[in-house]
C-alpha positions in Angstrom: 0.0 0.0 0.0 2.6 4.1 0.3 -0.5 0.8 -0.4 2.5 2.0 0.9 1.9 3.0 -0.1 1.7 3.6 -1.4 5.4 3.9 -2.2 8.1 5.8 -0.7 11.2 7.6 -0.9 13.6 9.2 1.2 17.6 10.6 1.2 20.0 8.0 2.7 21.8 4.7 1.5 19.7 2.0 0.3 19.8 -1.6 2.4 19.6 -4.1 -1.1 19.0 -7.4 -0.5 20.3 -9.4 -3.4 18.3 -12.7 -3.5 21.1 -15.0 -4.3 18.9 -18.1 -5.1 17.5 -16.3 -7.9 21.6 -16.2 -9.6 23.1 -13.3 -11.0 22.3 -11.6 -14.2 24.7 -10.6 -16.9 25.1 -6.9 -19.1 21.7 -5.3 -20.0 20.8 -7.4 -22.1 22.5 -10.7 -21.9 21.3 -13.9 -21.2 23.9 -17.4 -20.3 25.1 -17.8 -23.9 22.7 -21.3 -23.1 19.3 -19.7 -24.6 18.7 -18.7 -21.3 17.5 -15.0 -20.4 17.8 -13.0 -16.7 15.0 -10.3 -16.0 16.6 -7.8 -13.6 13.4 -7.1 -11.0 13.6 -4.4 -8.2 10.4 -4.8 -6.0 9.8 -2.5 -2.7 10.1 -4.5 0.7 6.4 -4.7 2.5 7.4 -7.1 5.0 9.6 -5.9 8.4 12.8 -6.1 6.9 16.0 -8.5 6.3 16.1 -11.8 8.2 12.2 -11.7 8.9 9.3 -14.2 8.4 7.3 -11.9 6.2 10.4 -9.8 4.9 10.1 -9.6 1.1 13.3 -11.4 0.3 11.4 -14.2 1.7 8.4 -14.0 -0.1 9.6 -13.2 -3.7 12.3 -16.4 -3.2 9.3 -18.4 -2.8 7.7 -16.4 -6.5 10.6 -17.0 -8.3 11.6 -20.5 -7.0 8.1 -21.4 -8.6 8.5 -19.6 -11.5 11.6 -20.6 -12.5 10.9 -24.3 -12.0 8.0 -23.9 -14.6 10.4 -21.6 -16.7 13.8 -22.7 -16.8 15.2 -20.7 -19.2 13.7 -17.8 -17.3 15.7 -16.4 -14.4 14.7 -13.9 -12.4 17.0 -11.1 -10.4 15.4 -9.3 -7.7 16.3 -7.0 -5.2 13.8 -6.0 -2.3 14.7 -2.7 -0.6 13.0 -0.5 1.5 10.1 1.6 0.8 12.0 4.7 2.5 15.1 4.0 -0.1 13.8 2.7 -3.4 12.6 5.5 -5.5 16.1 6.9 -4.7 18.0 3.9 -5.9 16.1 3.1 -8.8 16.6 6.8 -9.8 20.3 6.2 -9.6 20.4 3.1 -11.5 18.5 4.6 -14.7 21.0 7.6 -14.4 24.0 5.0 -14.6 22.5 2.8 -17.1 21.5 0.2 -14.7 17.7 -0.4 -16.0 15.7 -3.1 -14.6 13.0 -4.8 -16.6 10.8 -5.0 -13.6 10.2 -2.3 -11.3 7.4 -2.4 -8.6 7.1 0.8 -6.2 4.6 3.1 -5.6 4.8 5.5 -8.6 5.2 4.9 -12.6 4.3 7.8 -14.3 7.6 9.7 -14.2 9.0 6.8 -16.3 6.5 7.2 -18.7 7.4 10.6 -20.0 11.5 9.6 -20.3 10.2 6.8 -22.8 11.0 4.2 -20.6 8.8 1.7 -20.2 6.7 -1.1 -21.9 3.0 -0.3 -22.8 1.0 -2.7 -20.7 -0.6 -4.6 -23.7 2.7 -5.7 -24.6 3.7 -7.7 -21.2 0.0 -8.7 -20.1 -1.8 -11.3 -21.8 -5.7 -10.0 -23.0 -7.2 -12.6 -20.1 -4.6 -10.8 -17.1 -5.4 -7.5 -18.2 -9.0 -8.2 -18.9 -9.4 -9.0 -14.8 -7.7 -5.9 -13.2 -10.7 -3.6 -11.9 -11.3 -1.3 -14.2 -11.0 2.0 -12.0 -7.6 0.9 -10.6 -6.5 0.1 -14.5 -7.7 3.3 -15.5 -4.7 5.1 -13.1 -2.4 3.4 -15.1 -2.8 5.6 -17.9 -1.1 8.3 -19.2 -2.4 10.5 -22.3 -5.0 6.9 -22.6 -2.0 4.6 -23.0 -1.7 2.0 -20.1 1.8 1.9 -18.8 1.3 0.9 -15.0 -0.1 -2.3 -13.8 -1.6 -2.5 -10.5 -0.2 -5.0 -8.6 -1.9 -4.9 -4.9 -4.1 -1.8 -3.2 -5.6 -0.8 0.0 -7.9 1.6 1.6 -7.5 3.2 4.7 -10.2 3.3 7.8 -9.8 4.8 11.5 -8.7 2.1 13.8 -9.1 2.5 17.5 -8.4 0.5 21.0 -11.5 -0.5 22.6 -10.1 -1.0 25.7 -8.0 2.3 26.0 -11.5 3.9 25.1 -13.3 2.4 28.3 -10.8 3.2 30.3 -11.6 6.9 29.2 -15.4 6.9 29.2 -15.9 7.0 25.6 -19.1 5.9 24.7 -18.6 6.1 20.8 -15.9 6.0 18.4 -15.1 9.8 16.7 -17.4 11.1 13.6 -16.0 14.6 13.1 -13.0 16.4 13.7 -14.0 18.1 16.8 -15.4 14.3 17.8 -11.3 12.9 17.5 -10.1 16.2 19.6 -12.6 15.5 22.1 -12.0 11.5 22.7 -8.4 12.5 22.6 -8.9 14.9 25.1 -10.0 12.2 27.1 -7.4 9.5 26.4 -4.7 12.5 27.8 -6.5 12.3 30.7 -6.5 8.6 30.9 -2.8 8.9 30.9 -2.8 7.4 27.1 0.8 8.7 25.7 -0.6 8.6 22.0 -4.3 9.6 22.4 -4.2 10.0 18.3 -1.1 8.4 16.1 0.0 10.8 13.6 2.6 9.6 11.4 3.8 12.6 9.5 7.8 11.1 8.6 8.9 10.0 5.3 8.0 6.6 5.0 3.8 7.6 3.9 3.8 11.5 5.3 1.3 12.0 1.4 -0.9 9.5 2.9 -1.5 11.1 6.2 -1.9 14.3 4.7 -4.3 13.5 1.9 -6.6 11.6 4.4 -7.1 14.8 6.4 -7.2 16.9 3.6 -10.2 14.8 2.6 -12.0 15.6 5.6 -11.9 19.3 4.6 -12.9 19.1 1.5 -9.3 19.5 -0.1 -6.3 17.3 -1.6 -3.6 17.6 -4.1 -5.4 18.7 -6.8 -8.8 20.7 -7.1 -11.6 19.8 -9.4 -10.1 21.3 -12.5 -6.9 19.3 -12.2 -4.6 22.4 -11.3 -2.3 21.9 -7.8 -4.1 23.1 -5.3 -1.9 21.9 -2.1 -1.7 24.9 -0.4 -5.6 26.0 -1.3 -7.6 27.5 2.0 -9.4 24.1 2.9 -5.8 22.3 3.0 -4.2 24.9 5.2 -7.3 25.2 7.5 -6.7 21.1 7.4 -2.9 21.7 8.7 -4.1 24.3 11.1 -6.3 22.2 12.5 -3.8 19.2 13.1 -1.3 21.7 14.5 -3.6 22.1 17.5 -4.0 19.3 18.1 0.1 18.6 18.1 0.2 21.3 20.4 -2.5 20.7 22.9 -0.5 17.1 23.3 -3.2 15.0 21.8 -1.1 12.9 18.9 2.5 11.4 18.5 5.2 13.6 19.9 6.7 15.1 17.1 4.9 13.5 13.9 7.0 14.8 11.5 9.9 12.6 12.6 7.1 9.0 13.2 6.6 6.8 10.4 3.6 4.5 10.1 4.9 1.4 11.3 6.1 3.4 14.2 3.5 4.7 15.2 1.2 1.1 14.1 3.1 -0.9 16.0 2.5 1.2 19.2 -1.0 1.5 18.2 -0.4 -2.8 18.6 1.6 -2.1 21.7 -1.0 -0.3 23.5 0.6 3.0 23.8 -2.0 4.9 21.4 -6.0 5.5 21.2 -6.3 6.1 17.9 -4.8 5.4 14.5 -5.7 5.9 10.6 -4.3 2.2 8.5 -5.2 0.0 6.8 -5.5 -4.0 6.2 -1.4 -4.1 5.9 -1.9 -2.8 9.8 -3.3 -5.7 10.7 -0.4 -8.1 10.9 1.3 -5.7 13.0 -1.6 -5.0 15.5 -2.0 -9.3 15.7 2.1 -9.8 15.9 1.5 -7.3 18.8 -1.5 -9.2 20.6 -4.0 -7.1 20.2 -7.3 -8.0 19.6 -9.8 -5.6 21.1 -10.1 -2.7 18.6 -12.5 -1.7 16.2 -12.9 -0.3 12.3 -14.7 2.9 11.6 -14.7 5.5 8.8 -12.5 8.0 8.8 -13.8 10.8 10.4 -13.8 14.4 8.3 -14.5 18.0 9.9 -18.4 17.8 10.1 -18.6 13.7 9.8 -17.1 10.6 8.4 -15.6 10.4 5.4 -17.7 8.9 2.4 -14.8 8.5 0.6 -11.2 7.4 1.2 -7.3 7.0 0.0 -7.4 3.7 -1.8 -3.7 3.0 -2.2 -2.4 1.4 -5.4 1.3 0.0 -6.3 2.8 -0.5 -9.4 4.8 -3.0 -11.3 6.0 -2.1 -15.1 8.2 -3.5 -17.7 11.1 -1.5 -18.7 12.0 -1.7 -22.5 15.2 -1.1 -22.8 16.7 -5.0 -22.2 14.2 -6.4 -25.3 12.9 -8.4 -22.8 9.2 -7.8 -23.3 8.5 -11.9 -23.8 10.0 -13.1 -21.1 8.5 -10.5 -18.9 4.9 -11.4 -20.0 5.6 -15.1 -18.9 6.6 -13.5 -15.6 3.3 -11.4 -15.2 0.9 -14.2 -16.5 2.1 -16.2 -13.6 1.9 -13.7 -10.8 -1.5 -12.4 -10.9 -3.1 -15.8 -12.9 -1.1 -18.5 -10.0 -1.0 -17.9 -6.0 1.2 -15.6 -6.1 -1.3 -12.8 -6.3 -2.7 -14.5 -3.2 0.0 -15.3 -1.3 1.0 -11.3 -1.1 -2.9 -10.6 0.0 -2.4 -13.4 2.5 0.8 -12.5 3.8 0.6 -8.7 4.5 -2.9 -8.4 4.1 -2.7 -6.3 0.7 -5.8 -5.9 -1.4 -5.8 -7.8 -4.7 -6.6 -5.7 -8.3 -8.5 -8.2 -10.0 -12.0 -9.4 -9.6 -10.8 -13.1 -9.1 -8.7 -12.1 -6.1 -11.9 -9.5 -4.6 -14.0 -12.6 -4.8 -11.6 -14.8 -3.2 -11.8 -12.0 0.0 -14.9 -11.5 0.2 -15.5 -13.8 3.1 -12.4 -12.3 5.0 -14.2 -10.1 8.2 -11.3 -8.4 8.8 -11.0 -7.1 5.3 -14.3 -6.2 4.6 -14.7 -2.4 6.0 -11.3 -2.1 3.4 -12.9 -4.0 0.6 -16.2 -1.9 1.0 -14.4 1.2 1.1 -12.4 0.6 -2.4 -15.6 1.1 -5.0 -15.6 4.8 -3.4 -11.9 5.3 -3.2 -9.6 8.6 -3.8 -6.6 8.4 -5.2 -3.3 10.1 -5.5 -2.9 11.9 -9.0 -0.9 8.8 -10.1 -1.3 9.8 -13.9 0.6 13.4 -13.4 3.9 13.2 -14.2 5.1 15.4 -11.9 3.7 13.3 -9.7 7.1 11.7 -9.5 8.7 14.8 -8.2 5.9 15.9 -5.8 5.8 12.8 -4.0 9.1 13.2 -2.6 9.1 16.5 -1.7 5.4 15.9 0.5 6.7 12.8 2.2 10.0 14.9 3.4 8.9 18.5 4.2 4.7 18.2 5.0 5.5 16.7 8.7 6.6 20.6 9.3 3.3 22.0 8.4 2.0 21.4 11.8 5.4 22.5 13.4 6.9 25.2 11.4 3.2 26.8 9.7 1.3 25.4 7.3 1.0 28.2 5.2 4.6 28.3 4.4 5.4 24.6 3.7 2.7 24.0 2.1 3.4 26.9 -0.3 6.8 26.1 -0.7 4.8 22.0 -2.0 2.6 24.0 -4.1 5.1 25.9 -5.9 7.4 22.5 -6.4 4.4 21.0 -8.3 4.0 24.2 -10.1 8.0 24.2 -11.4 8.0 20.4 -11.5 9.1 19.5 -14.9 
């Protein structure tokens, strides 16, 4: 999901775990001199990391294993890095002639105007593309040419701790704005640490933001497409949050917190509140808790009706000639278990109807599959998407320390010079 998801970048080295069953490929676009041909894949980690159960080293050994059993003069290359690091290194590569021909991250469309990639047509068989849901397919376009495949999505709902809530005397779980400051009010009192988790650092800051800009009305864009970060509704939004920052009622400093942070204390019992989504789930059960509920998100005069639905990408670079090979490759992710097995093991919404159905009976999902036909979504098809993105998840934490006027002006004229 960032749905990281929804994707993520952030300054720093990159941790690249090199999946050393999967051999080592060659130049750019050599094979073994044997017939046989390597796809170079980079793929975003959504598990907790190196040397983990769920860490994504783990689960795409297990894809490509299969894969390459069925395929043997297929090999696949990946390397899994972090969601804070991998727009950053895949950046580098391309500028030092290091293309993959598999990318999947949060983001496509900056690719797509550098000439880069494979329209999806020509690496998804007419039965694969034929069951992505159409909406999420549709944000794979640019100019009406498909270029980014979905690959797994989420939506986001307010989570909160039953029992924290008791302890407070809160009868009801919040429906506005002033609803959340009030409950949170009493969680303080309660001695909660964390009445409301606001994870504003780099790992998903957009996703935060976008939520709350919802509530208000606002978001990145306004109805005529133009940037409209820094429009009234979105800096009455930050305003708003800044109070509550500094009347004590959220994470200390939220500009520094990413999600899983603040999730994982939200799983730890330390916080009253939290906005997530179905990937929070593993880390609430890993943490033992059970007694929480799922509401809407709640917006300045009541609950959302909409929400972020998250989306992640996977695409097919051209540049290797590879385009074949990589269509054998897709058919068998989203048409075997694969697709599945990434929905079972970090509870990640699927993007076709076959894997939907497959959910359906899943309780724990269902307030996140509900919430998807209604969705809001980043503006994935901008280019300058690719350049905004960044620049929210590392300065839009100080909106509700240093004014949100300011920094979100500073965002707004970024998109605006954004090439």
């Amino acid at each position: 999901m960032k749905m990281k998801l929804a994707g993520g970048a952030a300054l720093g080295l990159a941790t690249v775990l090199v999946l050393s069953s999967c051999g080592s490929g060659g130049g750019d676009d050599q094979g073994s001199g044997d017939g046989q041909v390597t796809l170079k894949m980079v793929a975003a980690d959504y598990g907790d990391g190196p040397g983990k159960p769920n860490s994504g080293e783990t689960f795409w050994k297990g894809v490509v294993d299969e894969f390459q059993a069925a395929n043997p003069t297929i090999k696949v290359d990946v390397q899994v890095i972090n969601w804070n690091d991998i727009d950053n290194q895949v950046a580098t590569m391309i500028q030092n002639g290091q293309v993959p021909d598999i990318l999947q991250t949060g983001d496509y469309s900056g690719f797509v105007k550098d000439g880069l990639l494979h329209k999806a047509d020509e690496v998804l068989s007419p039965n694969v593309s034929g069951d992505m849901l159409e909406k999420f397919a549709e944000f794979g376009k640019v100019d009406g040419t498909q270029y980014g495949i979905p690959f797994v999505s989420s939506a986001r709902a307010l989570f909160y701790n039953k029992d924290l809530f008791d302890k407070a005397g809160i009868k009801e779980p919040p429906k506005t704005w002033d609803d959340l400051k009030a409950a949170a009010g009493k969680l303080k009192e309660a001695g909660v640490t964390q009445p409301f988790g606001l994870p504003l650092g780099q790992e998903e800051a957009q996703a935060e933001s976008f939520l709350w800009m919802l509530g208000n009305g606002g978001g990145y864009k306004d109805d005529s497409g133009k940037w409209a970060i820094d429009s009234p509704q979105n800096v009455e939004t930050f305003t708003y949050m800044k109070g509550l920052v500094e009347a004590g009622l959220t994470t200390p400093n939220p500009g520094t917190k990413d999600r899983k942070t603040v999730w994982e204390d939200f799983g730890a019992g330390k916080v009253g509140m939290v906005n997530g989504g179905p990937m929070s789930i593993p880390i609430f059960d890993a943490a033992g808790l059970k007694n929480y509920g799922v509401v809407p998100i709640p917006g300045r005069t009541g609950p959302l009706d909409t929400t972020l639905g998250v989306m992640d990408w996977i695409m097919a670079f051209n540049k290797n000639g590879h385009a074949a090979e990589i269509k054998k490759f897709f058919d068998f992710f989203y048409t075997g278990s694969a697709a599945q097995k990434i929905s079972d093991t970090y509870k990640l919404l699927p993007v076709t109807n076959g894997g939907i159905e497959k959910l359906s009976g899943d309780e724990k999902l269902k307030p996140f599959l509900d919430a998807l036909p209604n969705a809001s979504f980043y503006p994935f098809q901008d280019p300058k998407w690719a350049t905004v993105n960044p620049a929210i998840k590392q300065t839009i934490g100080g909106a509700v320390k240093d004014g949100p006027a300011k920094v979100l002006g500073e965002l707004q004229k970024t998109a605006e010079a954004a090439g």
